[in-house]
C-alpha positions in Angstrom: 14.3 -20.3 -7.1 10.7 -21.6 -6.7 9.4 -23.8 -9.7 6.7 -21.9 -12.0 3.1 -23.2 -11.2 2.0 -22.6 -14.3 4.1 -24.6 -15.9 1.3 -26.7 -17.3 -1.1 -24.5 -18.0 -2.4 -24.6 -21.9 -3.2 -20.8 -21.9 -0.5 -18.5 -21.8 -2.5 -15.3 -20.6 -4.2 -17.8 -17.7 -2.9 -16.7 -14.1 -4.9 -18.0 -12.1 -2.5 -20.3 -10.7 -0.3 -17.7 -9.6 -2.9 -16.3 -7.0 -3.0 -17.3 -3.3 -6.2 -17.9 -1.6 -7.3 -15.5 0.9 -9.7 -16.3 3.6 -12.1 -14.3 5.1 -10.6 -13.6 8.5 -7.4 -11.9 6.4 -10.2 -9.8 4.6 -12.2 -9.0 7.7 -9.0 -7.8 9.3 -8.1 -5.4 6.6 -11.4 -4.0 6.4 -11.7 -3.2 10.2 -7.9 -1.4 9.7 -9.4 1.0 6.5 -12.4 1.6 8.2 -10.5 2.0 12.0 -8.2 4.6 10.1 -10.6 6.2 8.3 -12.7 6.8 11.8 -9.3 8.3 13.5 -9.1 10.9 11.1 -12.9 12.0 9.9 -13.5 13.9 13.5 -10.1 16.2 12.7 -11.5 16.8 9.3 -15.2 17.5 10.4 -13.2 19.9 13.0 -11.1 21.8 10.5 -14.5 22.3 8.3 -16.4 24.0 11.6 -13.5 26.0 12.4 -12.1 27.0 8.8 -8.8 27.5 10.4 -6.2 25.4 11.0 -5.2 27.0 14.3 -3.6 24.6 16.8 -2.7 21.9 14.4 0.9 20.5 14.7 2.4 20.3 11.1 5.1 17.7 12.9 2.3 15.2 13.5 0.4 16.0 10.1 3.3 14.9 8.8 3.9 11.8 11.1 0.6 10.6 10.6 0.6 11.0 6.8 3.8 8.6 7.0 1.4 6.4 8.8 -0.9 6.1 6.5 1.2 5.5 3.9 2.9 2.6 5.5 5.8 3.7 5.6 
């Protein structure tokens, strides 16, 4: 078991020491993932509006990429 950090802290609602620092190349990374996702998926949407059908769309891969997003 890891000893607590905040084991000297004089506040007792003060977590600060509990968080990790994150740098920027972590944070560019996960913005360029959202916004990558988000791209894959807006022309399928856009496409369903125009058509107002949902002709030709696999269920099976609705499905699969739904799990993917997810991260499961």
């Amino acid at each position: 078991m890891h000893p607590d950090p905040c084991i000297k802290c004089q506040d007792p609602y003060d977590y600060s020491c509990y968080l990790l620092e994150v740098d920027v190349t972590t944070i560019l990374m996960g913005m360029v993932l959202i916004i990558g996702s988000l791209l894959s998926f807006i022309p399928q949407i856009v496409q369903l509006f125009k058509l107002k059908n949902t002709e030709g769309l696999s269920f099976q891969m609705l499905h699969l990429a739904q799990y993917n997003q997810d991260g499961i």
